[in-house]
N, C-alpha and C positions, 0 to 999 in steps of 0.2 A: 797239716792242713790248717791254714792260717782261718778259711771259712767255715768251717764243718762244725755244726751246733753240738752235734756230741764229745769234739773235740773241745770246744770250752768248756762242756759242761764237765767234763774229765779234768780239765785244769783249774777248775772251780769259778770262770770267768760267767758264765749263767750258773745260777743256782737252781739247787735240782731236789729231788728229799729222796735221800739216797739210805737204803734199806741195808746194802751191804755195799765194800768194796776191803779189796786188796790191791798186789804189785801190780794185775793183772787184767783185773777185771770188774766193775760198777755194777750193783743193780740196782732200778731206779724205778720211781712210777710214771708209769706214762700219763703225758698232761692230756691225752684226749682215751681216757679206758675206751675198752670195747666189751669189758667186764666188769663183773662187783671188784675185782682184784687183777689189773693187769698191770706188769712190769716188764721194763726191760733189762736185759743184759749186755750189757758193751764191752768188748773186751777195749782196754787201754789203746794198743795200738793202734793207728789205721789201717784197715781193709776197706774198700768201698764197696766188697760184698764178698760171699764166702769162699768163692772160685780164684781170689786173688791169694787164700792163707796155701803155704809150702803145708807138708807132712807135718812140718815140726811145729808151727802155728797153730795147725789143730788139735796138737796136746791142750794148747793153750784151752781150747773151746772146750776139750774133752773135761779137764780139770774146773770149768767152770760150771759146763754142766751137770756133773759129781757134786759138787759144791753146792749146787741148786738143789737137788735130792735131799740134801741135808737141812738147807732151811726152809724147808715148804711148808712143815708145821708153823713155822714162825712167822711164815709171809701168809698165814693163812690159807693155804693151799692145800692141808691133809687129805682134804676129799676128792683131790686131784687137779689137776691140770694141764693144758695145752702148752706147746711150744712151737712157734710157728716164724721162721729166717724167708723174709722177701729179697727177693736177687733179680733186678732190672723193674725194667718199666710194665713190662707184661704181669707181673708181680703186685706191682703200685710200689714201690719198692721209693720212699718218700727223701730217706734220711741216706746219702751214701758211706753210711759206714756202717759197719756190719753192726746189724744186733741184734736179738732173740726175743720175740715176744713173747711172752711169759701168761697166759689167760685162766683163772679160776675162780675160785670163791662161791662160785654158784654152778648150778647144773647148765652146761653148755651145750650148743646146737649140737646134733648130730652132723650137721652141716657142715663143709668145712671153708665154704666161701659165699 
């Protein structure tokens, strides 16, 4: 995707301040939090949302979010955190390529919209 902001931001063409990555998968701070601590997760490749990833795709997600459980200390997350995937416009679903919001750092709504 020659237009897709995530997609530069993966090829290093927007700069980003990028918390972790691998072969796979980026996580990053989002430029507008909804949190004391919100990040996202983008896997590398494009999906434009998560109904496009095959079975075997979603190893990818699986193993990312595995990954996430293990730096949550480190993203300052200990006391826990939300994860929240918008899919379409009913959603607000802003950015079309898939990504995971990541919300903590502080005590969070009960709410979930």
């Amino acid at each position: 995707m020659t237009d897709c902001v995530f997609c530069k931001i993966i090829k290093g063409d927007i700069p980003s301040k990028k918390f972790y990555e691998d072969d796979e998968f980026i996580i990053i701070a989002d430029i507008n939090p909804q949190a004391d601590k919100h990040y996202l997760l983008i896997p590398k490749r494009h999906y434009a949302d998560i109904t496009q990833m095959t079975d075997e795709d979603a190893a990818v997600l699986a193993r990312a979010l595995k990954k996430l459980s293990s730096l949550a200390d480190e993203l300052g997350l200990s006391n826990g955190f939300r994860i929240i995937n918008n899919k379409g416009a009913d959603s607000c679903q802003s950015v079309f390529h898939l990504h995971i919001h990541i919300l903590g750092g502080n005590k969070l709504s009960e709410r979930m919209g």
